[in-house]
C-alpha atoms as one frame of an Amber mdcrd trajectory, in Angstrom:
protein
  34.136  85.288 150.062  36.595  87.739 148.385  37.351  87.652 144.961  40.972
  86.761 144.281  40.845  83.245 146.865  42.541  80.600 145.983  41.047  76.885
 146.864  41.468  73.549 146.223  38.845  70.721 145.987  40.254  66.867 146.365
  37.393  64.821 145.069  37.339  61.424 142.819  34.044  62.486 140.985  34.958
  64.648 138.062  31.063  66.300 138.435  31.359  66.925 141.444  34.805  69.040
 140.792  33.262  70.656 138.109  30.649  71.671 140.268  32.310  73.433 142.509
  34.769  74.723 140.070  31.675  76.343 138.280  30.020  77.897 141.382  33.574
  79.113 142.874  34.819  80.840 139.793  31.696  82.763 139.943  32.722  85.029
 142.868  35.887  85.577 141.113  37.953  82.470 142.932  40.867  80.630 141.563
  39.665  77.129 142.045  42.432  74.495 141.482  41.207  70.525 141.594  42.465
  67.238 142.201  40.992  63.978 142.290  42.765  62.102 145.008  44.395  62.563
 147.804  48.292  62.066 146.330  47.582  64.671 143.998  45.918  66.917 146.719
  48.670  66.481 148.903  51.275  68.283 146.089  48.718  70.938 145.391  48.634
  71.721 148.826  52.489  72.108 149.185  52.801  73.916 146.562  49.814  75.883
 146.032  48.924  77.049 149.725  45.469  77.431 149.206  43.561  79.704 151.343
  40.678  76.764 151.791  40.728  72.950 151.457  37.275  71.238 150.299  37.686
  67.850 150.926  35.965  64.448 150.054  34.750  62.260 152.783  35.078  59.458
 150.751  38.431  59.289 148.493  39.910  56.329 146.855  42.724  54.618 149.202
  43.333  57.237 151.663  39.779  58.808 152.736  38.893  62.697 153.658  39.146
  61.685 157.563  42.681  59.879 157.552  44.357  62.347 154.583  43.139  65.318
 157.129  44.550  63.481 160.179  48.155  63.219 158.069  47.881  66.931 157.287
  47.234  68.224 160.602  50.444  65.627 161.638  52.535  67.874 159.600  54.172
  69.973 161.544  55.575  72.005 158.536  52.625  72.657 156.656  50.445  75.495
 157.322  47.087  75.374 158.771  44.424  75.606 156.262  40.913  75.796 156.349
  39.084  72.695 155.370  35.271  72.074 154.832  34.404  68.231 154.578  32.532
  67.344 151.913  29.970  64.212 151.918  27.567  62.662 149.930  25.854  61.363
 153.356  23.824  63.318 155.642  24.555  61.407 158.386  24.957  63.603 161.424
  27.878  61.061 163.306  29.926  61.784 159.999  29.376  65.780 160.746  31.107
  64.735 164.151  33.774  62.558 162.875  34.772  65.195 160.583  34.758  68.241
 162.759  37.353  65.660 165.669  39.008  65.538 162.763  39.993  68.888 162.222
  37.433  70.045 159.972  35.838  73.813 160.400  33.040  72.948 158.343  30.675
  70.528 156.867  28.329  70.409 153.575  26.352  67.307 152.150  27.268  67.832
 148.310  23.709  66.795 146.862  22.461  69.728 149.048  25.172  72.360 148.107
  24.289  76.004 147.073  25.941  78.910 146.322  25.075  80.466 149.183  25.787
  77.492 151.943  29.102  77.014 150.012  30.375  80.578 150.385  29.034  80.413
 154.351  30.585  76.798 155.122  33.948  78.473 153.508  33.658  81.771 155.389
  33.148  79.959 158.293  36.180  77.817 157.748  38.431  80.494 157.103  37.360
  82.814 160.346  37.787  79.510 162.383  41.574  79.592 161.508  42.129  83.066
 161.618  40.357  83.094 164.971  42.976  79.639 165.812  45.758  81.248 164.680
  45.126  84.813 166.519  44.584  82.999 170.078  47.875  81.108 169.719  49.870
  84.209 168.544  47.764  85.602 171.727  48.737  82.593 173.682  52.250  82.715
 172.787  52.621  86.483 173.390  51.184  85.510 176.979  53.418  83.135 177.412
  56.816  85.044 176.020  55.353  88.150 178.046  54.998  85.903 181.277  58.575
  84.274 180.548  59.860  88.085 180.557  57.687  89.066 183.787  59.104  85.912
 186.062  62.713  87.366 184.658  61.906  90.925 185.393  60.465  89.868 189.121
  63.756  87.299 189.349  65.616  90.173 188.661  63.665  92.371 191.072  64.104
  89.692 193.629  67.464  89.671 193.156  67.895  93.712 193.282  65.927  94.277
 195.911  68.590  91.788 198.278  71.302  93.572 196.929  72.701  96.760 198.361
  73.125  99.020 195.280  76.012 100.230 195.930  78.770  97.276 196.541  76.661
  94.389 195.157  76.998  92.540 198.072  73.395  91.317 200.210  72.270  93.854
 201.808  71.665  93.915 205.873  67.875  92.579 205.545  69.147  89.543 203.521
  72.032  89.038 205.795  70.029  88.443 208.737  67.828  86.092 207.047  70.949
  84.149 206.521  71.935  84.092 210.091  68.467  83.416 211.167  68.488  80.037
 209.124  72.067  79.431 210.198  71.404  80.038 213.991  68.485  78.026 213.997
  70.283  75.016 212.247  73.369  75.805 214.369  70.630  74.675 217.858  69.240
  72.009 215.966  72.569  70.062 214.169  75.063  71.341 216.688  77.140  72.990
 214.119  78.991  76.435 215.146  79.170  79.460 212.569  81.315  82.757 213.413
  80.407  86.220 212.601  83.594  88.792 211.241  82.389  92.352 211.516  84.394
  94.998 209.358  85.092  98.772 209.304  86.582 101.029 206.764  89.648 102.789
 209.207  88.778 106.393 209.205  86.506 106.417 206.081  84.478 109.747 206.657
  87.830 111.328 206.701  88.459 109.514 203.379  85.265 111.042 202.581  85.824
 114.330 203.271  89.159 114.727 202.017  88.612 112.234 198.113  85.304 113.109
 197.776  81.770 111.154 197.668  82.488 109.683 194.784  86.183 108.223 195.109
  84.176 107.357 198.771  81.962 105.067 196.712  84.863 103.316 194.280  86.359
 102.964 198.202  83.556 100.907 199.003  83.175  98.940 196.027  86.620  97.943
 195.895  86.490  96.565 199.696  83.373  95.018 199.560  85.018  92.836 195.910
  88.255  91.854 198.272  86.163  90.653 201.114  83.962  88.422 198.824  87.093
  87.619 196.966  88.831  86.491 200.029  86.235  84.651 202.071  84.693  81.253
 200.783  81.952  79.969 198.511  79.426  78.856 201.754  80.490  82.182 203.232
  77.668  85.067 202.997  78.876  88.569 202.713  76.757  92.005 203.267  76.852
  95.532 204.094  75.744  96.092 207.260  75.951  99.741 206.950  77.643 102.730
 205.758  81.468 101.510 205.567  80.435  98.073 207.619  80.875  94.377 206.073
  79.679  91.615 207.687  80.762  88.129 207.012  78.709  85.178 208.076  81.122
  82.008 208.325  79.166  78.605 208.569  80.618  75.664 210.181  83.463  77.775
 211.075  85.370  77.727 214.623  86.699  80.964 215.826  90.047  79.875 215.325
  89.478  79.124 211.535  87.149  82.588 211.577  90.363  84.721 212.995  92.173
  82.882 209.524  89.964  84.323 207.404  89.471  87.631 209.349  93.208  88.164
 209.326  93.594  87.049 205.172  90.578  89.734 205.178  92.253  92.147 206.352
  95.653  91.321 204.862  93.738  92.189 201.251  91.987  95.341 201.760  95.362
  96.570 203.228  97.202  94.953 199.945  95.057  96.797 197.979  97.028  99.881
 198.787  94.388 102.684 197.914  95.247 105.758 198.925  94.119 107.564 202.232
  95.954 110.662 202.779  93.929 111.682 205.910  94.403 107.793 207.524  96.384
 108.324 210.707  96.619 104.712 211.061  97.992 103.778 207.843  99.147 105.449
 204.185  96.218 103.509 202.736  92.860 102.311 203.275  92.780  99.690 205.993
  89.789  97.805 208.090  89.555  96.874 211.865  87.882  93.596 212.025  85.997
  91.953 214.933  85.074  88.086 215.173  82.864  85.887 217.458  81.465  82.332
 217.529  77.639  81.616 216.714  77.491  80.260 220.592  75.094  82.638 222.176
  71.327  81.693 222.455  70.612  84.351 220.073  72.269  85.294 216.449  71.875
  89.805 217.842  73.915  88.356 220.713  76.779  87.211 218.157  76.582  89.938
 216.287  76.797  92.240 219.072  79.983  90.485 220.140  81.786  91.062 217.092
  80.718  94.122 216.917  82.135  94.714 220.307  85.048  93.175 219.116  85.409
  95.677 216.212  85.181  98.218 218.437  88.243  96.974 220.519  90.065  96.265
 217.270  89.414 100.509 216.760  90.849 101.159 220.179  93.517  99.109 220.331
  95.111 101.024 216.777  92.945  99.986 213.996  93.871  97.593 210.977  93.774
  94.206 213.442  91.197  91.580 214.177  90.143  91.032 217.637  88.023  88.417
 218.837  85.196  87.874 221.006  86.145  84.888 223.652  83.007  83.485 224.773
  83.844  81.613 227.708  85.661  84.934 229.245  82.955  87.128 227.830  86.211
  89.158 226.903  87.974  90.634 223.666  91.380  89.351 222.612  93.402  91.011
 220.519  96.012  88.664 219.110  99.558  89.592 219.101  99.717  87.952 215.220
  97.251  90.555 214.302  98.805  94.064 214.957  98.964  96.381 212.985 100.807
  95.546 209.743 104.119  97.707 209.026
């Protein structure tokens, strides 16, 4: 017990406070005293002691239900209390220590030396209480910021870097689930397969970096111009892929078209374009109607690749049933 402690002793027997006023002040303690529990209850608020000695036995209010109030309050520190009896009685002990109690001492057996242990005691138990929840709420704050940082690294890691969009591995995960609900509801999707007209020229000519802003500003018109259900990726180097659920190819051709209608409005500069002054896509489309979602994205793929041989900056579409491209007379090339 270090000299300098402050502690407060709620008992209705003036000996008894005197008692442990006497053998308290002897290691140098501030001892302050009350004799019931109203008037403990102020000392306590106002006086913060560093250790509570309580009566078992108080007038109105006893030791067990004025400790049950305390350790109600919410607002008022946690102090160390030792629970002070005239009874030996061991189910007392017990009652006391549910009750909150660290400690214990029968006061007709009280000595120096089991006061100063029941009070040491006491006090470690707190400190010991307090340090595990500081330790259990750093634990729980630190696992709070580890589910964000793996949320986070969830989230990055489906992202391409580079446009923000999903990146390829994510997309087909997407089409996997669609494909598969596609057999089992009978609901069509459409897949709209985009590339940036003449881009390594655009490379080679702006620079890597303008080559990037290229590809960031694209990838923010397609997801600007398709819809919420819609999932958008980058499928790979200057190819976007847009997966269109519950779509039919003619309303996937719509939004192709408005697609490409935006990157072209966009109007960024491509010197080295010979199919346009600015930066313009060729766009192929095709209906989730094959057994297998490779098979759809193959033909719109193969239907990009008509778009870039028929002139670039147009959608063409993959028509199942002819196992043909069409390139639509609505869709050429833009003046």
């Amino acid at each position: 017990m270090n000299s300098g402690q402050r502690f407060l002793v709620i008992d209705d027997s003036l000996t008894a406070r005197m008692r442990f006023k006497e053998l308290l002040e002897a290691d140098g303690a501030t001892v302050l005293l009350a004799e019931d529990a109203e008037q403990g209850a102020e000392l306590l608020r106002s006086e913060n002691p560093d250790c509570l000695l309580l009566d078992y036995k108080l007038p109105g209010v006893n030791g067990i239900e004025f400790l049950t109030q305390l350790l109600a309050d919410s607002d008022h520190p946690r102090v160390p209390v030792v629970m002070l009896t005239g009874e030996g009685s061991e189910s007392v002990a017990v009652e006391a220590m549910k009750a909150g109690a660290q400690d214990y001492l029968v006061k007709g057996a009280i000595t120096q030396q089991n006061l100063q242990r029941a009070i040491q005691n006491a006090i470690d138990k707190v400190a010991a209480e307090r340090q595990l929840a500081e330790r259990n709420e750093r634990i729980e704050y630190l696992t709070q910021e580890l589910a964000e940082a793996n949320s986070q690294l969830a989230l990055t890691s489906r992202l391409d870097p580079l446009t923000k969009l999903f990146n390829r591995r994510v997309f087909e995960e997407s089409i996997t689930l669609e494909h598969e609900r596609s057999v089992r509801c009978k609901h069509i999707y459409a897949v709209i397969m985009l590339d940036i007209d003449h881009f390594k020229l655009f490379n080679d000519t702006q620079g890597h970096q303008a080559g990037d802003e290229c590809l960031r500003r694209v990838a923010r018109c397609i997801n600007d111009s398709v819809r919420g259900m819609d999932v958008v990726g980058r499928y790979g180097g200057e190819e976007f892929i847009v997966l269109a659920p519950e779509t039919p190819l003619e309303g996937a051709e719509v939004l192709a078209e408005r697609i490409r209608a935006e990157v072209h409005a966009l109007k960024v500069p491509h010197r080295a374009s010979i199919t346009a002054e600015m930066v313009t896509v060729s766009v192929g489309v095709a209906q989730g109607s094959a057994e297998r979602w490779e098979e759809v994205i193959k033909n719109a793929d193969d239907a990009l690749y008509a778009a870039k041989r028929a002139g670039r900056n147009r959608v063409c579409v993959y028509e199942a049933e002819s196992h043909r491209v069409a390139d639509r007379a609505e869709c050429e090339v833009s003046p």
